[in-house]
N, C-alpha and C positions, 0 to 999 in steps of 0.2 A: 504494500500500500504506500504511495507518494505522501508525503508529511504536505502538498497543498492541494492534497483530493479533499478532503471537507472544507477547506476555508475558500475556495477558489472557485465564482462565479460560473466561469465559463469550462470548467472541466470536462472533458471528455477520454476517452477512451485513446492511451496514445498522444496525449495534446504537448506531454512535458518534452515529447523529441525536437519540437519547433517554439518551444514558450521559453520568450527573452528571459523571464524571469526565473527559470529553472535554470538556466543558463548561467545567469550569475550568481545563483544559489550554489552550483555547483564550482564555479572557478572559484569563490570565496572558501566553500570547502577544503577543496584541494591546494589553497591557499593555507590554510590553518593547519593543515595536516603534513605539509610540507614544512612549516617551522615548529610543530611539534616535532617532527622526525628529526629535523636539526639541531633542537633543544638536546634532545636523549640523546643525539651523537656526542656533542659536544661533553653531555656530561656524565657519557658511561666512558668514556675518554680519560676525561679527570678523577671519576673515580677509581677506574684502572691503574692511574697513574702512582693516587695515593696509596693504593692496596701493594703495587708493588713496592714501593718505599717504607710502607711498614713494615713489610715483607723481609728485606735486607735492613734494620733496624732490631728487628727481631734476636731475642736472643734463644730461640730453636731453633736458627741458622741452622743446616747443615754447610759445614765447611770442608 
């Protein structure tokens, strides 16, 4: 079910492939999801980073 099938006057069957406004419902989307994915890159990154420097900090080192 489309999230603007009940609010959406003119709905029909199939209308969202040619409706401007699904359109930019969806670039906005894929907008927001594309810097969420870049957030978590960024900061499975730095926590990676930390994890290994606690890692070598550690003193059950293996040496």
């Amino acid at each position: 079910m489309l999230p603007c099938q009940n609010n959406c006057p003119v709905f029909t069957d199939g209308c969202h492939k040619s409706c401007p406004k699904w359109a930019a419902r969806r670039l906005l989307q894929t907008e927001e999801n594309r810097k969420k994915r870049d957030f978590l890159r960024i900061h499975n990154a730095l926590s990676a980073e930390l994890l290994r420097q606690y890692r070598e900090l550690s003193p059950l080192k293996k040496r």
